[in-house]
Structure formats: structure tokens, C-alpha cells
C-alpha positions in Angstrom: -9.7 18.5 -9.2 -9.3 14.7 -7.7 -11.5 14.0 -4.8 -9.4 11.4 -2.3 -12.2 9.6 -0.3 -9.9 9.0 2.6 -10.8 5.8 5.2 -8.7 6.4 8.2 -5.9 3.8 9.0 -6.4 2.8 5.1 -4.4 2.2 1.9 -6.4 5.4 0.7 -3.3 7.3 2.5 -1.0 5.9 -0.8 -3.4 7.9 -2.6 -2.5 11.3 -0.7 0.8 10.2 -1.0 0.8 10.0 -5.1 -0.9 13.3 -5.6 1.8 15.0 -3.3 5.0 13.2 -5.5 3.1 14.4 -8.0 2.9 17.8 -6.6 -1.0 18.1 -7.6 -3.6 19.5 -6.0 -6.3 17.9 -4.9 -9.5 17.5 -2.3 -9.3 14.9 0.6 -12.9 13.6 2.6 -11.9 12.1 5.6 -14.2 9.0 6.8 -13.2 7.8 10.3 -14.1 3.9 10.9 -16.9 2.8 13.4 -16.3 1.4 16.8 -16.3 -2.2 14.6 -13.2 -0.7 12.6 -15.0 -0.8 9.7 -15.7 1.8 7.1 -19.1 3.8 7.3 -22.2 3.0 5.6 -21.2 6.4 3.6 -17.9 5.2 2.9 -18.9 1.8 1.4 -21.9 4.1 -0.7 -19.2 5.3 -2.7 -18.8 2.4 -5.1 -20.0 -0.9 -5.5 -17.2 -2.6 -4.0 -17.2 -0.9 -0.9 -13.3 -0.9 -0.2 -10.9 2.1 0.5 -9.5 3.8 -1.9 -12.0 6.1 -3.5 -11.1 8.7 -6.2 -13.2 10.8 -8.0 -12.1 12.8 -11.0 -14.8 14.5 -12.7 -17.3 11.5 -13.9 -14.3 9.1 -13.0 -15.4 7.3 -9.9 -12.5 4.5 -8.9 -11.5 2.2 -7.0 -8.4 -0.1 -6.3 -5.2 1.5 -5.4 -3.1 -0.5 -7.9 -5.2 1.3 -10.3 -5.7 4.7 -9.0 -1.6 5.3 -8.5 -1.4 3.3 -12.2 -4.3 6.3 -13.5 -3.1 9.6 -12.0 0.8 8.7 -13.0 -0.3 9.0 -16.3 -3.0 11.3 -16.0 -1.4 13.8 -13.9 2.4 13.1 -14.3 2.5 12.3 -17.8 3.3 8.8 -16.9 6.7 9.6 -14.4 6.0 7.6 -12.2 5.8 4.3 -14.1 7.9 2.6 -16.1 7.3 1.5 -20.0 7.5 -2.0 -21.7 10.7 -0.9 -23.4 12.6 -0.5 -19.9 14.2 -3.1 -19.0 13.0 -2.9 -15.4 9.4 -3.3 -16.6 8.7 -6.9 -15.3 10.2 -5.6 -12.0 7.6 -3.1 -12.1 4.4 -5.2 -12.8 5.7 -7.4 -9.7 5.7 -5.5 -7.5 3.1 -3.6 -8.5 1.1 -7.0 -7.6 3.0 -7.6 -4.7 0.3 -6.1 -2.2 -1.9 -8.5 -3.0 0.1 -11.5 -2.4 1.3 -10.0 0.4 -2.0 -9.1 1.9 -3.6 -12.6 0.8 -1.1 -14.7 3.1 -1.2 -12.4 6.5 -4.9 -12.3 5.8 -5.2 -16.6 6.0 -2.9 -16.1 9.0 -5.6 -13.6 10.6 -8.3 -15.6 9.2 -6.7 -18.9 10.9 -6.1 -17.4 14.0 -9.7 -16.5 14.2 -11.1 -19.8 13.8 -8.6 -21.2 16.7 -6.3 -21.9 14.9 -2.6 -22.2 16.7 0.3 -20.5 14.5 2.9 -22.6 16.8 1.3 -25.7 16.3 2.3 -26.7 12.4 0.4 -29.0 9.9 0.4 -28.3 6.0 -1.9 -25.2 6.6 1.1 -23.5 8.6 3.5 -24.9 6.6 2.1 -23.5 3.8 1.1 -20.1 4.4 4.8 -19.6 6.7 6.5 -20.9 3.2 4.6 -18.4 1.5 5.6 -15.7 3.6 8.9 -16.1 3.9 9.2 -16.4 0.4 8.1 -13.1 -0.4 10.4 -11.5 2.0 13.5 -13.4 1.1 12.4 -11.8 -2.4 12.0 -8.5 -1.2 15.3 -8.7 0.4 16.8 -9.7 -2.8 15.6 -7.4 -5.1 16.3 -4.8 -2.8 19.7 -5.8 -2.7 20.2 -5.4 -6.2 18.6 -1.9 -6.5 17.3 1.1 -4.5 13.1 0.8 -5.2 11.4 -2.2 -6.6 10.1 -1.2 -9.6 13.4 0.1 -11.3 16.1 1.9 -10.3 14.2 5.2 -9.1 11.6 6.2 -7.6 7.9 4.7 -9.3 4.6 4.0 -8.2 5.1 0.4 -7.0 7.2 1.3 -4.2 4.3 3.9 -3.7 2.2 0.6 -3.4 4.5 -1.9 -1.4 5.5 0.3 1.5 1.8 0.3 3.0 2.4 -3.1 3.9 6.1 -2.9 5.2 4.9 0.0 7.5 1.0 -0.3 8.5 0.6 -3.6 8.6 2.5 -4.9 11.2 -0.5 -3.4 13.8 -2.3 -6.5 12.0 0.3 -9.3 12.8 2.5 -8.7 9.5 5.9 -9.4 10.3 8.4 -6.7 11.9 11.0 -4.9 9.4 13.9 -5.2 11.6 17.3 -5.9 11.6 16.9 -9.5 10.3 15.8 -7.5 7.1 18.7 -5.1 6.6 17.7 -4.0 3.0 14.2 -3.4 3.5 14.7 -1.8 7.0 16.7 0.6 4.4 14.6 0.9 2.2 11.8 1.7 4.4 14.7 4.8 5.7 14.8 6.5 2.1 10.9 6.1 1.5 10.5 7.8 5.0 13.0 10.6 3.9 11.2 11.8 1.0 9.4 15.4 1.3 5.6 14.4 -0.2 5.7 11.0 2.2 6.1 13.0 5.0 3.8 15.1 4.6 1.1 12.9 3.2 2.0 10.4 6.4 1.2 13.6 8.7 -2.3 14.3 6.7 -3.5 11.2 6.3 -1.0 8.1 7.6 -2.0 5.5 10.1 -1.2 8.5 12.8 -3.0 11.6 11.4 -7.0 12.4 12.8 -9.9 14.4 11.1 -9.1 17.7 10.5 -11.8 20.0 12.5 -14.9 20.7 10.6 
């Protein structure tokens, strides 16, 4: 059985999430975050990188979630949740499979930025850039979701599994609202939130849930 090692207020909860579409079982650890907001000293133990998420699957230890969602699709779903080279959504698919990190990388500079002083509101080619940058991505996003349903083809698939982390849980960081000036993602964002195994991975381990009692 899959061991989730589950960071609270992490993108470990897209892990939770997978293994309910898929409808597998599986065991979740929960790690709360120290008064820093940082994981444990056990958490960052559990593999050389030191990020959340964790799986383990018999000798499989791994992290990354791009490749943990890629791994149990096929493992566990027989691949149902991804989308082959012959479909003709397939470059869709490895987009936005990568999106997360673009998308983290630029609110990340604006944090980082910010933190050294720096004034959003004031411009200059650092600004400039990194507000190009970002409103390039969603101008995308609202494009492709204007031309289908999910990102990664025309159903359901594991990259929609990895872009709505940052469309939800990262506006607590400064990532930009999904509002009304965003009518196809603030849609979007309504069927994800409709589906069965979201909901019930959101109230076990989303940005909201808390340790279960020991």
C-alpha cells in the first residue's frame, strides 16, 4: 500500500487527491509545520531533497509531485489519468503538467523581491519582467481554458490534478485572485471543486483539514 507523507498546508494534498480519483487505498502520515512554517526535521529526513511530497511504495521512496501523480496514474490506474503521444492533446498535457513550476518560479521572485525591500508598485525591468511573466501565464490559462474543459485534454487527467494547487492555495502567498476578471478559470476552478474524490481529499488533507487525533 502507498504511504502519503503528508506536510500540512502542502502540494502533498494533490497526492491524497490522486489516490482518491483513483479510488485506491492507501496510508497518509500527517506532519504539521513548525512555528517557522517549515516542515519538521522528520519531514525533510524522508528524502534527500527535503520537499513535500513524499510517497513510499514498497522500496519506492519519491519525491516531486509532477512525478508521483505521473507514477501512480500508471501504476495504479493503468495509465487513465494521462494522456499518450498518439492523442492529439498530448503537448497540451506536458504543458501543463510543467506549468506549476513556472507558475511557482515567478510568485516566488515576487515573494523573494518583496523580501529584500523591494516595492511591487514602484516598476523598473525587474517588475516589468516578472508582471509580464505572470500575466502571460494567465492570459494562457484563460485561453486554453476557453477552448476546453481541463488543461491537459478534453477530460479529466493528472495535470489539472497538478495546476489547481496553485489557482486555489496559493493566493494565501500573494498569487493572484481567481475572480471574475478570470471567467474561465473561476469555472474551471467550480467543476474541479465539484468532483467527489476532491472533496473529500480537500476535507482530509487540503489547506483547511488538521491532524487527525492520535
Amino acid at each position: 500500500m502507498v504511504t502519503i507523507h503528508h506536510l500540512g498546508i502542502s502540494q502533498s494534498d494533490r497526492v491524497v487527491w490522486m489516490m482518491e480519483e483513483l479510488e485506491q487505498p492507501y496510508h497518509l502520515k500527517w506532519y504539521n509545520r513548525g512555528d517557522d512554517f517549515l516542515a519538521p526535521a522528520e519531514y525533510r529526513e524522508l528524502h534527500p531533497v527535503g520537499t513535500a511530497p513524499v510517497i513510499e511504495d514498497g522500496d519506492v521512496v519519491m519525491a516531486e509531485s509532477t512525478a508521483i501523480v505521473e507514477y501512480l496514474s500508471h501504476r495504479y490506474g493503468g495509465g487513465c489519468l494521462s494522456v499518450t503521444q498518439e492523442d492529439e492533446d498530448y503537448p497540451h498535457y506536458l504543458y501543463w503538467m510543467q506549468f506549476n513550476n513556472n507558475f511557482q518560479s515567478v510568485l516566488f521572485m515576487k515573494m523573494a523581491y518583496q523580501a529584500g525591500g523591494g516595492d511591487l508598485s514602484s516598476g523598473g525591468q525587474i517588475v516589468d519582467v516578472m508582471q509580464r511573466r505572470e500575466n502571460g501565464l494567465y492570459s494562457y490559462l484563460e485561453q486554453r481554458l476557453g477552448d476546453s474543459d481541463y488543461l491537459g485534454a478534453k477530460r479529466f487527467t493528472c495535470a489539472d490534478v497538478m495546476v489547481a494547487f496553485n489557482l486555489t492555495s496559493l493566493e494565501m502567498l500573494g498569487a493572484r485572485p481567481i475572480d471574475a476578471s478570470l471567467p474561465n478559470t473561476c469555472a474551471y476552478l467550480e467543476r474541479i471543486k465539484g468532483r467527489a474524490a476532491y472533496q473529500k481529499a480537500m476535507a482530509i488533507a487540503g489547506p483547511e483539514a488538521v491532524a487527525p487525533a492520535s
